[in-house]
N, C-alpha and C positions, 0 to 999 in steps of 0.2 A: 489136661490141667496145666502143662507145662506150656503150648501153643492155643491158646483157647480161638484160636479162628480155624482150629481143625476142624471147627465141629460142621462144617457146611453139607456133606449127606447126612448128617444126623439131623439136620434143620430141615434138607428136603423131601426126609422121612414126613417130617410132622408135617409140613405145608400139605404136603399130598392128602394122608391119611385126613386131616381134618377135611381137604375140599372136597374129596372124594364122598366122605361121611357123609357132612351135612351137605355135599347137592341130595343124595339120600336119605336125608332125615334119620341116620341111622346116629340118634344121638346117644344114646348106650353103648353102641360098639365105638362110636368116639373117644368117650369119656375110661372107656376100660382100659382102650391101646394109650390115653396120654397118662393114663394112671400107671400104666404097668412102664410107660420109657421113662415116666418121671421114677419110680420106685428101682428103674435099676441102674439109673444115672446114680442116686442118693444110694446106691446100695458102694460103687465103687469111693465115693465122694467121700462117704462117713470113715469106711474102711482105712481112708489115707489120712484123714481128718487126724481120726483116735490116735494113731501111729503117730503123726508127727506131734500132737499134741502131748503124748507120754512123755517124747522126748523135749518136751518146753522150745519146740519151734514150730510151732502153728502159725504165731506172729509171722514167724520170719518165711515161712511157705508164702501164707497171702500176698507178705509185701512186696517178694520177688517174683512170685509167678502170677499173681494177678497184679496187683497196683504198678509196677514193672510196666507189665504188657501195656498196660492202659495208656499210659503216659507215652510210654516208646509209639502209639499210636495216635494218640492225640496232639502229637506235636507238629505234625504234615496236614495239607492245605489239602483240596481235592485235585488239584491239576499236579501234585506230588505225587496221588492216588492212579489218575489217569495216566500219567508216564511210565510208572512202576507196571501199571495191567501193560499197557501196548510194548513194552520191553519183555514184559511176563511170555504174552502170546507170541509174540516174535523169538522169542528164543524156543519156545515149542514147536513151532511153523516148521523147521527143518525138516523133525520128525514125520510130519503131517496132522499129528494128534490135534493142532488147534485148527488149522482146516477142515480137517472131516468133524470133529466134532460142532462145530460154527454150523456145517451142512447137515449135521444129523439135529441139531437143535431146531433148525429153521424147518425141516422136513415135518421133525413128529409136531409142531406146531401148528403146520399148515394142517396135517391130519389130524389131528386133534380136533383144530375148529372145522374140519369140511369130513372127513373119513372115517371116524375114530377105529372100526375094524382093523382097518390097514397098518393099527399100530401094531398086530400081530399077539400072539400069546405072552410076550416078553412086556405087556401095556404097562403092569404095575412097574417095572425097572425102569421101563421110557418115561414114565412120568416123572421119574424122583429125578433121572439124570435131567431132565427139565424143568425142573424148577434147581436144580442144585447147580447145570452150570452156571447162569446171574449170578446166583448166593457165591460159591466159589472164587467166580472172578472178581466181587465185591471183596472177599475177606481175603484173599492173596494179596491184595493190593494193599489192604488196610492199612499197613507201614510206611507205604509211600517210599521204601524200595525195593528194586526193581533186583533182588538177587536170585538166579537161577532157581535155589531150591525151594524159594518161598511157592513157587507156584508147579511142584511137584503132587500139590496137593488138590491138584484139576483135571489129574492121569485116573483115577479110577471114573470120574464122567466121563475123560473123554475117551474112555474106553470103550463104554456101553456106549456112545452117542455114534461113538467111529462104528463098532459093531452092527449098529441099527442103518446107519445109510448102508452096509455091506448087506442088510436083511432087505431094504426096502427096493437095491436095484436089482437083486436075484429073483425077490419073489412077484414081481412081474409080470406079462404076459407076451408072447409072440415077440418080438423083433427086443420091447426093453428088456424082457429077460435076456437076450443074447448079449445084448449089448450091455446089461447090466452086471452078467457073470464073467464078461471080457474083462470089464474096467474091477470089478471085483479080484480079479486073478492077479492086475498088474500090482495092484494095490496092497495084494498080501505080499507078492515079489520083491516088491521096493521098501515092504515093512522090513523084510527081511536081510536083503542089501545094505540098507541105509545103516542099520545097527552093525554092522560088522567089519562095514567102512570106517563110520566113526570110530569104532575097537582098535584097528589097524592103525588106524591115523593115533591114535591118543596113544598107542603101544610103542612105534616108531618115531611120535616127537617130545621126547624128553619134558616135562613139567617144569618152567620155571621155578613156580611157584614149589613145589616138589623139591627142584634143588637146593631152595635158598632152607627147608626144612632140614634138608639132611645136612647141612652143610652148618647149620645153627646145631643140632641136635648129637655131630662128631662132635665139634669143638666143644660144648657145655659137659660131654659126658667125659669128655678128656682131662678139661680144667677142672674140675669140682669133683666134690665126694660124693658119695649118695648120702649123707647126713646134710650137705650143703641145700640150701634155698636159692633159689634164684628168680630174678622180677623180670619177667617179662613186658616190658612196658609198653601200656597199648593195650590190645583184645586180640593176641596172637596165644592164648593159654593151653593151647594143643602142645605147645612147643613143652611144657611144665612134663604134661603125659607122655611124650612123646621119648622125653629126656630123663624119664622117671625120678626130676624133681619136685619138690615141694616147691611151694610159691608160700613166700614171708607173709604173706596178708590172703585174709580172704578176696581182697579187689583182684583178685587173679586175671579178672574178666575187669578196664576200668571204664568202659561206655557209662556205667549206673553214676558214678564218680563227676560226670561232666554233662548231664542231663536234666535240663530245669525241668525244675515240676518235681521231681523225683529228687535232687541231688541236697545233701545239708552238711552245714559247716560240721556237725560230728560225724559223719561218715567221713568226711575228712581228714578230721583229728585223729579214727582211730585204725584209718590209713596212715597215716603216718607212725604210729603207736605201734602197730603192726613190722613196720619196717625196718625202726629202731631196735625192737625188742628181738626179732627176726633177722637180723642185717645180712640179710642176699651175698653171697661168695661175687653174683655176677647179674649187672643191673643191663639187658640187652632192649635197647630203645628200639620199636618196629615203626614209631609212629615217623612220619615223612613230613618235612614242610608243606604242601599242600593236602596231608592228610584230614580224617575229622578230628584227632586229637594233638597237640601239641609237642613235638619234640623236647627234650631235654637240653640238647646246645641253648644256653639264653641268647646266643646271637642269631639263632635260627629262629627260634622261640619267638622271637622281639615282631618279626615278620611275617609267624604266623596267623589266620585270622581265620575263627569257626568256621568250622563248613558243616554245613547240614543244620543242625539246631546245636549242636554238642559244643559246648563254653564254657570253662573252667571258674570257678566260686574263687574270689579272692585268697583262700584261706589255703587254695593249690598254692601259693607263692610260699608258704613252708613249708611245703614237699621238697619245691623245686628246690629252697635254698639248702636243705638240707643234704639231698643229693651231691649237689654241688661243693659242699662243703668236706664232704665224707668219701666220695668216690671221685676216681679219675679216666677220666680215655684212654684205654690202653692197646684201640685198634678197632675195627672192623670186619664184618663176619658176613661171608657169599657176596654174589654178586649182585646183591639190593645191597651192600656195604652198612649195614645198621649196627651202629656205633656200641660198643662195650663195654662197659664203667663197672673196675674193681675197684674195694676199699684201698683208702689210702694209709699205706703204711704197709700192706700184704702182697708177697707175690703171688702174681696167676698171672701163666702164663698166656700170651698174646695170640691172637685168632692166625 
C-alpha cells in the first residue's frame, strides 16, 4: 500500500494462473483462484481501511500513499523510465543477479516455445518468474529514477531465473552436464566471493555520507533539548529520527511541498503555520545549489533552477521570507558544510 509497484509477482501470479487456465478451459478453477487473490487482497485492504478510518485519516492515507505515488510517477517521460531501468540493471550487473537472470528469462522462453518438459518440476515458479521479470523491470522504473533501492524489488525473480539457468546447465547430458556443473560451481564461488568483498570494502571505507550523518546528528543532540524541534530542510528527515527530534511541521519530508500536480497553496500555508507555531531551536538546510530543491541563502537561491520536475509555488516566497526574517547563519556542520540557522535573539551554540 505504501509502494504500490510492489505488486509485480503478485501480477505474475495472475498473468500465469489465467493463461495457464483458459489455454485449458479450465474456467471454474480460474474464476475461484481470482476470487480467492481478490478476497484476500480485500481482506488486508479493508482491515487498514477501518483502522485509519476510525482514526479520521482515511483522507489523508489515500492522498499520501496513493495520489502521492501517482503523480510522483506521472511526472517522467519514458526515456526518464528507460535511463532509470538501464541504471537499475547496471547497478545489479556487478552482482551477476541481472546477467543470469536476462539468461535464465531467454532460456525458459526458448523452452517454453520449443521443450516445455525441460522447464523441470519447478514450471509453475519458472513461469511467474517469466512473466514477472518484464512487469518488474516496467514498475522499478515507473518513477523515472534510477536509485539503487527502487530495483531491489527484481531480486526474488532474479533469484528463481538465476537458479533455473544453474538447473538447466546441470541437468544436461554427457559433455553439457560436465560443462555445465563446472560453470555452475564458479558461479556459486563467485556468488559467494563477490558479497564478502563488497562487505570488506564497505567496512574498511568510511561512508561519506554516514559521516556527514553523525556529524549532523553530534552537534543537533548537543545544541538542543529533547523538547527542542528542529527543520530539517530538504528530504533528509532520517536525521529528525536519528537525532530524536521532533520536526515543527508535518513536511518533515518537503518533496510533496514542490511537486506540481500534487502541491497547493495551503499546504503551503500550513507549512508555514506549522513552523511559526513550532519555531525549530535549529533550521539545518541539506538542499545544495544544484540540488532538486532550493537552498535558503536568497543569494544562492536566486541561481538556483528546478531540477527534475520539483519547483517551488509562489507562496514558498513566505517561507523563505520568513525564515529569513527570524533566523540567522551561525555556521556549518560536516564536511557537505550545510549551513545552520538559529532564532534570532537566542543562543545556540555554533557547529
Amino acid at each position: 500500500m505504501l509502494r504500490q509497484n510492489l505488486i509485480g509477482v503478485h501480477l505474475a501470479i495472475i498473468v500465469v494462473l489465467a493463461l495457464t487456465r483458459a489455454a485449458a478451459r479450465r474456467w471454474r478453477a480460474l474464476a475461484v483462484s481470482l476470487a480467492s487473490i481478490a478476497a484476500g487482497a480485500a481482506a488486508v485492504f479493508l482491515l487498514v481501511a477501518v483502522y485509519f478510518a476510525a482514526q479520521g485519516a482515511l483522507a489523508a492515507l489515500w492522498d499520501q500513499a496513493f495520489h502521492y505515488n501517482a503523480v510522483y510517477a506521472g511526472n517522467v517521460g519514458i526515456s526518464d523510465r528507460l535511463m532509470a531501468l538501464a541504471v537499475g540493471l547496471y547497478t545489479l550487473a556487478p552482482s551477476g543477479a541481472a546477467i543470469a537472470a536476462i539468461a535464465g528469462w531467454l532460456i525458459a522462453l526458448l523452452l517454453l516455445l520449443r521443450n516445455r518438459e525441460r522447464l523441470g518440476p519447478g514450471r509453475p515458479l519458472v513461469l511467474v518468474a517469466l512473466a514477472g521479470l518484464p512487469l518488474e523491470m516496467g514498475l522499478s522504473a515507473l518513477s523515472g529514477f534510477p536509485f539503487p533501492h527502487y530495483f531491489t524489488a527484481l531480486l526474488p525473480t532474479c533469484a528463481v531465473l538465476a537458479g533455473f539457468v544453474a538447473y538447466s546447465l546441470a541437468s544436461g547430458e554427457g559433455r553439457e552436464r560436465a560443462v555445465g556443473r563446472a560453470l555452475v560451481v564458479v558461479a556459486l564461488v563467485a556468488a559467494m566471493i563477490l558479497p564478502l568483498w563488497q562487505g570488506v570494502t564497505m567496512v574498511t571505507t568510511p561512508s561519506s555520507e554516514a559521516a556527514q550523518d553523525r556529524a549532523v546528528v553530534e552537534y543537533v543532540t548537543r545544541a538542543t533539548g529533547e523538547d527542542d524541534t528542529v527543520l530539517i530542510w530538504g528530504a533528509v528527515s532520517k536525521l529528525n529520527y536519528m537525532a530524536h527530534r521532533r520536526s515543527p511541521t508535518r513536511y518533515h519530508y518537503q518533496y510533496p511541498l514542490y511537486m506540481p500536480g500534487y502541491q497547493t497553496a495551503p499546504m503551503v500555508a500550513q507549512f508555514l503555520a506549522e513552523i511559526e507555531a513550532n519555531r525549530p531551536a535549529l533550521i539545518i538546510d541539506t538542499a545544495s545549489p544544484a540540488g532538486w530543491l532550493p537552498p535558503l541563502d536568497p543569494s544562492i537561491r536566486a541561481g538556483w533552477a528546478p531540477g527534475h520536475f520539483y519547483t517551488p509555488l509562489p507562496e514558498m516566497e513566505m517561507v523563505y521570507a520568513y525564515i529569513g526574517a527570524n533566523y540567522r547563519v551561525i555556521g556549518a556542520v560536516g564536511w557537505m558544510q550545510w549551513p545552520v540557522y538559529a532564532p534570532v535573539g537566542r543562543e545556540v551554540s555554533a557547529p
